[in-house]
C-alpha positions as CSV (number, residue, x, y, z in Angstrom):
1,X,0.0,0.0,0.0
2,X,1.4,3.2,-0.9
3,X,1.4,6.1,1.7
4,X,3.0,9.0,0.3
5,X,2.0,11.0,-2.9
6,X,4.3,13.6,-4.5
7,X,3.0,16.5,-6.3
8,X,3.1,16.0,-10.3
9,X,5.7,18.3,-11.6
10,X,3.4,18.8,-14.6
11,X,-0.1,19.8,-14.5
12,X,-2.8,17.3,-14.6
13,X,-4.8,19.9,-16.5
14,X,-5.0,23.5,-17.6
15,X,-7.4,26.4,-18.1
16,X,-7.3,29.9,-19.0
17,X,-6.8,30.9,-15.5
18,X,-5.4,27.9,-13.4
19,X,-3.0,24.8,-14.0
20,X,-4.0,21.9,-11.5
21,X,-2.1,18.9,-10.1
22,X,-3.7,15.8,-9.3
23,X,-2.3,13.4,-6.3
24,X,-2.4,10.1,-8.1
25,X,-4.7,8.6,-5.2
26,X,-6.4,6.2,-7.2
27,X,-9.4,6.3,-4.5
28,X,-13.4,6.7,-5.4
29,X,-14.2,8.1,-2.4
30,X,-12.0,11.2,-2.2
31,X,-9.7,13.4,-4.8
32,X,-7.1,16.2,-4.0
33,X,-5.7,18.7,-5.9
34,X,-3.4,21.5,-6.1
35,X,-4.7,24.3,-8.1
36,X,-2.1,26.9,-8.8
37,X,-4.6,30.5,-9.9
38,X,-2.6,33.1,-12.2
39,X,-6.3,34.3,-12.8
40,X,-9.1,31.9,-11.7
41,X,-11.7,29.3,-12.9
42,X,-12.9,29.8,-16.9
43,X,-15.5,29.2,-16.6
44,X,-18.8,28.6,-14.4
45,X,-18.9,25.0,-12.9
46,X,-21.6,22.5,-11.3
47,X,-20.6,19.0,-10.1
48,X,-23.8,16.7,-10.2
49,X,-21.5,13.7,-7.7
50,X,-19.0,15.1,-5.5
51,X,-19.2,17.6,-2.6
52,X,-16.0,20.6,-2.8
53,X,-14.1,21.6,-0.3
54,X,-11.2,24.6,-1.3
55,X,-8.6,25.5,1.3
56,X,-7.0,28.7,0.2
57,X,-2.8,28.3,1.1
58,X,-1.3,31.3,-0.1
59,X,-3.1,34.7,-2.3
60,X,-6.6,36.1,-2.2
61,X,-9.3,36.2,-4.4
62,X,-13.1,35.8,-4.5
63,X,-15.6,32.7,-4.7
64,X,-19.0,33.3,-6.5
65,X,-20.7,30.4,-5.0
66,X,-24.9,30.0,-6.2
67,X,-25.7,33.8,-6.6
68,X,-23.5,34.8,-3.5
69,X,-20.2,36.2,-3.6
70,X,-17.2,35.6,-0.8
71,X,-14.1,37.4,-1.0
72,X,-11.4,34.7,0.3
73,X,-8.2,34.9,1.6
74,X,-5.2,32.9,3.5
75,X,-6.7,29.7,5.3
76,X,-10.2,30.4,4.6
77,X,-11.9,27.1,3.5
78,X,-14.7,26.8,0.9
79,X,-17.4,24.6,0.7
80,X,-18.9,23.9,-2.9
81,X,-22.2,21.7,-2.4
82,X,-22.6,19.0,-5.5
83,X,-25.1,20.4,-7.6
84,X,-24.4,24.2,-6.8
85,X,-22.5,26.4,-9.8
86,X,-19.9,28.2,-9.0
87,X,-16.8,30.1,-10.2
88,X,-13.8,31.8,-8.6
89,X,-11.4,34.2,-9.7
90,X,-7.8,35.5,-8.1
91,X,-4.0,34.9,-7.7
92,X,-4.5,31.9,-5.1
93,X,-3.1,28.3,-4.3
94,X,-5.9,25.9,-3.9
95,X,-6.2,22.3,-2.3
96,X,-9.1,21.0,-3.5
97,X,-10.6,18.0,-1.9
98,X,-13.7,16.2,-3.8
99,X,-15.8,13.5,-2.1
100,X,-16.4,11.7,-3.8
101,X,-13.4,11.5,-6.2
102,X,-13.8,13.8,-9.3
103,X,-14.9,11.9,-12.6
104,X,-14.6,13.7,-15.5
105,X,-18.2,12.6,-16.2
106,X,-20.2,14.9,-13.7
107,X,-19.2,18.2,-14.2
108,X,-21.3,21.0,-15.9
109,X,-19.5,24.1,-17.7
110,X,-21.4,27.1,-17.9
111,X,-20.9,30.9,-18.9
112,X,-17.2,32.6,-19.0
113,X,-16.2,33.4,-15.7
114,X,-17.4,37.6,-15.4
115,X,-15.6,37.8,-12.1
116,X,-12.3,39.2,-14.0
């Protein structure tokens, strides 16, 4: 069993605004990522299967979560319900923490992030 997970030196993926690094868990009940933010999400985003939870480790920025908006800074955590949109925007490292584990399958894209 393996016990300790390095940080990909590439990205796992990249957006407009935000490269992110997947920890090669290889776990259906929980994800986590690193998500380095030059600018923030592209666009607006609804999971239909896992729960979100963001821990902000270094930057600021702000969280447009359903129609409410949270500015966010410095170990502030962030809670993204499954089945809620929501976008972000900022210069921020994220962990990201899914429950359960992303698949590619159950995520919705909506509109271009306005939050720029």
């Amino acid at each position: 069993m393996k016990n300790i997970y390095k940080l990909p030196l590439d990205p796992s993926f990249s957006q407009k605004g935000l490269n992110g690094y997947n920890y090669a868990l290889n776990a259906e009940n929980i994800s986590i990522t690193v998500e380095d933010c030059f600018k923030g999400h592209d666009r607006y985003h609804t999971n239909v299967y896992s729960d979100k939870i963001y821990y902000v480790v270094e930057g600021k920025g702000v969280f447009k979560i359903g129609e409410e908006k949270f500015n966010v800074e410095k170990d502030d955590l962030i809670k993204v319900p499954k089945n809620t949109q929501f976008v972000f925007a900022g210069k921020m490292k994220l962990l990201l923490i899914m429950i359960p584990a992303f698949r590619p399958q159950d995520g919705i894209d909506g509109k271009e992030n306005d939050l720029y």
